[in-house]
C-alpha positions as CSV (number, residue, x, y, z in Angstrom):
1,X,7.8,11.8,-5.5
2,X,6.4,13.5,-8.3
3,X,3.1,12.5,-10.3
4,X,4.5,11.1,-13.1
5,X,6.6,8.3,-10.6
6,X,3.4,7.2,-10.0
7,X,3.5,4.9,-13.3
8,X,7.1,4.6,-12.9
9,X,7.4,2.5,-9.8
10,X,6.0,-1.0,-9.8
11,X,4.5,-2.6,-6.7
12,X,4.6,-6.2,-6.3
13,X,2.0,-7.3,-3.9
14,X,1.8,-10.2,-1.7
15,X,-0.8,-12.2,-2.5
16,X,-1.9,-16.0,-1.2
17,X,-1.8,-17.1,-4.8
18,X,0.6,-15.3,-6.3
19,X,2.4,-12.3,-6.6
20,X,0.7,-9.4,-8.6
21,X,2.8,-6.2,-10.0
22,X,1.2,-3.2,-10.6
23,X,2.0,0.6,-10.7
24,X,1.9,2.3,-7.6
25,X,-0.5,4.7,-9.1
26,X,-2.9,1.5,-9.3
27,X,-2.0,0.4,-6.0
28,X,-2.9,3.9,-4.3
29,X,-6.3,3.8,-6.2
30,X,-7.5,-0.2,-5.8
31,X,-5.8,-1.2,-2.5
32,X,-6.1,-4.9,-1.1
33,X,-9.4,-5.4,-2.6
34,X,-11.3,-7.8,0.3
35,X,-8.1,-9.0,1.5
36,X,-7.5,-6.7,4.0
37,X,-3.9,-8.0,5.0
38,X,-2.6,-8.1,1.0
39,X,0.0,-5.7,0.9
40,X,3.5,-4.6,-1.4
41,X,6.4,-6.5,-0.4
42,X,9.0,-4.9,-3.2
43,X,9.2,-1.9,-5.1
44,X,10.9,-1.2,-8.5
45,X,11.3,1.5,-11.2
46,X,9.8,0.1,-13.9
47,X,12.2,1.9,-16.5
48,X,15.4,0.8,-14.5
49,X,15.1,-2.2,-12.8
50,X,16.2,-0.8,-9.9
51,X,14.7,-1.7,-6.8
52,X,13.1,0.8,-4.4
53,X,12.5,0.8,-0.4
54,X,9.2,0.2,0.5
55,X,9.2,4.0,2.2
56,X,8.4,5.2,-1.7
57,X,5.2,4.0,-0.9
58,X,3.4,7.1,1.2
59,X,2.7,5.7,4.7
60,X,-1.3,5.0,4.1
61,X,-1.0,3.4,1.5
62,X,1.3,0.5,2.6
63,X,-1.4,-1.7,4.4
64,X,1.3,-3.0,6.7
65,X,1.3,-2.8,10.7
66,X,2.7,0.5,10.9
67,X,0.7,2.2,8.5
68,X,-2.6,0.2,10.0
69,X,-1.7,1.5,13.3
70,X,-1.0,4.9,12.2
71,X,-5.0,4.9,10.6
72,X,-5.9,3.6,14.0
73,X,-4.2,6.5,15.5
74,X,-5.4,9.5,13.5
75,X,-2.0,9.9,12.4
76,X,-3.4,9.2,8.6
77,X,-6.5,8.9,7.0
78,X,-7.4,5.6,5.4
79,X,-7.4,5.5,1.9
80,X,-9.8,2.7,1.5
81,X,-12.1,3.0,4.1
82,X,-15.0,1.1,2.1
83,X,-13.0,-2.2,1.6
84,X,-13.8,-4.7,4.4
85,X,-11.8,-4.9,7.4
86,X,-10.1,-1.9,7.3
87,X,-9.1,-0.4,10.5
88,X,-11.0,2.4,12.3
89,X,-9.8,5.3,14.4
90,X,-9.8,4.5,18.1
91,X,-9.5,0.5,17.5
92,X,-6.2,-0.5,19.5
93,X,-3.7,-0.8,18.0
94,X,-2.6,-4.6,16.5
């Protein structure tokens, strides 16, 4: 994915009160914020319509299990390590 996808592709993020859309350029540089399990759910190109798999989302930045467990394992580096309950290396895994 090139930079300028960045503002192209549209997150929407699971939250408990509602869902939120943002670009994934946004996503990649806020993160959950204090809710360390928020996460996207569905991806679209804002231009299009047309939806995207989540796996346009680099691995780190998707704040599900696998990605969590992947920062866990050294395999990535979290991008957000100062937002609370992020996971460290070393931690097992969930």
């Amino acid at each position: 994915m090139d930079e300028g996808d960045l503002d192209d592709v549209i997150v929407v993020v699971g939250h408990p009160y509602a869902d939120v859309e943002a670009t994934l350029r946004a996503w990649m540089e806020i993160g959950p914020g204090p809710r360390a399990r928020v996460r996207p759910k569905r991806a679209f190109r804002e231009s299009t319509g047309e939806a995207l798999p989540l796996a346009v989302i680099p691995l780190r930045y998707r704040n599900d299990v696998e990605s969590r467990n992947a920062i866990r394992r050294g395999r990535v580096e979290d991008p957000w390590p100062h937002l609370p309950g992020r996971p460290k290396v070393g931690e097992p895994d969930e």
